[in-house]
C-alpha positions in Angstrom: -76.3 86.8 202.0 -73.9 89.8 202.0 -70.5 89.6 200.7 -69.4 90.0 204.6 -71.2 86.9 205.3 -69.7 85.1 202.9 -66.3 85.2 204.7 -67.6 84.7 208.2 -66.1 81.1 207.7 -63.0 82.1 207.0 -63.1 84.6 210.3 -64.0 82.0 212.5 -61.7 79.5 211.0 -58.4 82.2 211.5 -60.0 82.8 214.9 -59.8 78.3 215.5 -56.4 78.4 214.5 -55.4 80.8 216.9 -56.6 79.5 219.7 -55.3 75.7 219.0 -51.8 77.6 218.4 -51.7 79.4 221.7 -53.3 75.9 223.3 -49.8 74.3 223.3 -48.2 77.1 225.2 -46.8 76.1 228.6 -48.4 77.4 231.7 -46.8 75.9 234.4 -49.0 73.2 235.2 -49.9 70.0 232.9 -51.5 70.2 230.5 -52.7 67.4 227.2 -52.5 70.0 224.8 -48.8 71.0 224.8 -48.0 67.5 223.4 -50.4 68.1 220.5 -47.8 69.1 217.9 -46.0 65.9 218.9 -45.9 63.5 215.8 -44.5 60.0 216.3 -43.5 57.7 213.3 -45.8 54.5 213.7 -46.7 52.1 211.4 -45.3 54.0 208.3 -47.2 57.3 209.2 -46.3 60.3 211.4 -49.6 60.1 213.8 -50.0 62.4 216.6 -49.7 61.4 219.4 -53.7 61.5 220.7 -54.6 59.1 217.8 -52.2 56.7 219.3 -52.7 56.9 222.9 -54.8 58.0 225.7 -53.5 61.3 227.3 -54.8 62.2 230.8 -53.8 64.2 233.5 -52.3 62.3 236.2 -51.9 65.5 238.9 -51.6 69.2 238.1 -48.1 68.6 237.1 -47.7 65.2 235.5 -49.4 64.0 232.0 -49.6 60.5 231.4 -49.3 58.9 227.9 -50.3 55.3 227.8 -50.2 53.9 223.8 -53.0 51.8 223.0 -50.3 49.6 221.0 -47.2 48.7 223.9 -45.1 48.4 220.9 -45.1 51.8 220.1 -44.1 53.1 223.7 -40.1 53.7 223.1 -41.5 55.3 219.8 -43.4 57.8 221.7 -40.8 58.4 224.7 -37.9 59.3 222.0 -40.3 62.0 220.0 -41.4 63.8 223.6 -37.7 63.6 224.5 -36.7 65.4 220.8 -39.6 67.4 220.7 -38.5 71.3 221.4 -40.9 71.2 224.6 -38.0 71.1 226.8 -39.7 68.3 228.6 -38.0 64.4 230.2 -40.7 61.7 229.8 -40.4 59.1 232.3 -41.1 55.4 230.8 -43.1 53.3 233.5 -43.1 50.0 232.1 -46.9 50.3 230.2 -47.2 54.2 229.9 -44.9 57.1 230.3 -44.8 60.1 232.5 -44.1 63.3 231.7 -43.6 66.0 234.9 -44.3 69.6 234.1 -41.2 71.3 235.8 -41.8 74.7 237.1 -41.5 77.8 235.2 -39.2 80.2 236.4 -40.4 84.2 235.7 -38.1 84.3 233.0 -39.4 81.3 231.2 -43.1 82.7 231.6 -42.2 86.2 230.4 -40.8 84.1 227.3 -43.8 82.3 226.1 -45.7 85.2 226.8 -44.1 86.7 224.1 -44.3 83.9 221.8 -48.3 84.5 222.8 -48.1 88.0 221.4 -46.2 87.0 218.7 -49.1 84.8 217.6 -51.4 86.9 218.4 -50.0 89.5 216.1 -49.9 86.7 213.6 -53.7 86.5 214.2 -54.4 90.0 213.6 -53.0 90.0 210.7 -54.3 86.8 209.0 -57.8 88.7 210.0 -56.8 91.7 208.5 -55.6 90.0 205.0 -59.3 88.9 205.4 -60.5 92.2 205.9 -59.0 93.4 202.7 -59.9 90.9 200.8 -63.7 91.4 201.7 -63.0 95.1 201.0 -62.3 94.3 197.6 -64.9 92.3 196.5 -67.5 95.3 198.4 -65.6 97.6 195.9 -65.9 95.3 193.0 -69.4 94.5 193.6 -70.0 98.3 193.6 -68.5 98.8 190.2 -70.5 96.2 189.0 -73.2 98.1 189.9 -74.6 95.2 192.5 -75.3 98.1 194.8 -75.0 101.7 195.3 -72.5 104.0 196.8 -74.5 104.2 199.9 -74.3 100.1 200.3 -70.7 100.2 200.1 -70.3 102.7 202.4 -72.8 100.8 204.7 -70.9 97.3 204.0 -68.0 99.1 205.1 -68.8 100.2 208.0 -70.4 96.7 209.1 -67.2 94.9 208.3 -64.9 97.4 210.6 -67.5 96.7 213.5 -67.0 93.0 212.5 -63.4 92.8 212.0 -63.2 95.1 215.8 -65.2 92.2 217.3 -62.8 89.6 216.0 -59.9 91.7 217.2 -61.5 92.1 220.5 -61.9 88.4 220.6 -57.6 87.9 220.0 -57.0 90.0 222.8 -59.4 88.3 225.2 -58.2 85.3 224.6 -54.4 86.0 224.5 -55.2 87.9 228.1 -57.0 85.2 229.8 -53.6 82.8 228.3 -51.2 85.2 229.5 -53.2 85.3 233.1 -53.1 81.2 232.8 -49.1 81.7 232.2 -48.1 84.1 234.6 -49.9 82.1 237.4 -48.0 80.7 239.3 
């Protein structure tokens, strides 16, 4: 195992995180996601809302949340209305509603930059990362683990690797922005 190795986990996991950030991003059309941040106070624990109740998708732009427990449907209705989605859940009796309203250009030019914003955020937990990795090539190599020529080669391996991680934050914030600016 090389020291580069070693940290693939934590690569990946920064990579995860990412992508479930940018996952509750508006795009104009409905998706389960958006109301994953969503915590609702039932039965003494804040619980998102997916443990709770199913969430499907009714049409392209309507969600439908219907609680396992009934008593817990005003619960749920009060934290979608106060969450800062901007969105007006409709209570049917045994679930509740929730229609995706259209997104003006403005609106999508907004979130887009939110999506660079945590994209940036990305790129720079990956770098942290990087430098950290750098540092324990350089210690190793005044510990005499390896030569100067190892280091140099363990460099260069981990700039190819943190390029292909980079590569991977801007493919996936395109294809979001491309799902945003749809309409």
């Amino acid at each position: 195992m090389s020291i580069i190795d070693d940290n693939v986990n934590e690569l990946n996991k920064a990579i995860d995180h990412f992508r479930q950030d940018i996952a509750s991003l508006k795009t104009g059309r409905a998706n389960p996601a958006i109301l994953d941040g969503i915590r609702i106070e039932a039965y003494g624990v804040r619980t998102p809302i997916n443990q709770l109740a199913s969430v499907t998708i009714a049409d392209g732009r309507s969600i439908v949340v219907q609680p396992w427990d009934k008593n817990i449907l005003k619960d749920i209705e009060k934290a979608i209305a106060e969450s800062e989605l901007g969105l007006s859940p409709a209570n049917e009796g045994e679930r509740i509603r929730i229609n995706i309203p259209v997104m003006t250009e403005e609106t999508r030019r907004e979130i887009v930059k939110v999506l660079h914003q945590k994209a940036e955020t990305a790129k720079i937990a990956i770098r942290v990362i990087r430098d950290k990795i750098k540092e324990e090539i350089v210690a190793a190599e005044k510990n005499k683990e390896f030569g100067e020529d190892q280091k140099f080669a363990l460099m260069e391996e981990l700039d190819k690797k943190i390029g292909d991680y980079n590569e991977q934050i801007r493919e996936t914030a395109a294809e979001k922005e491309t799902e945003i600016m749809t309409v």
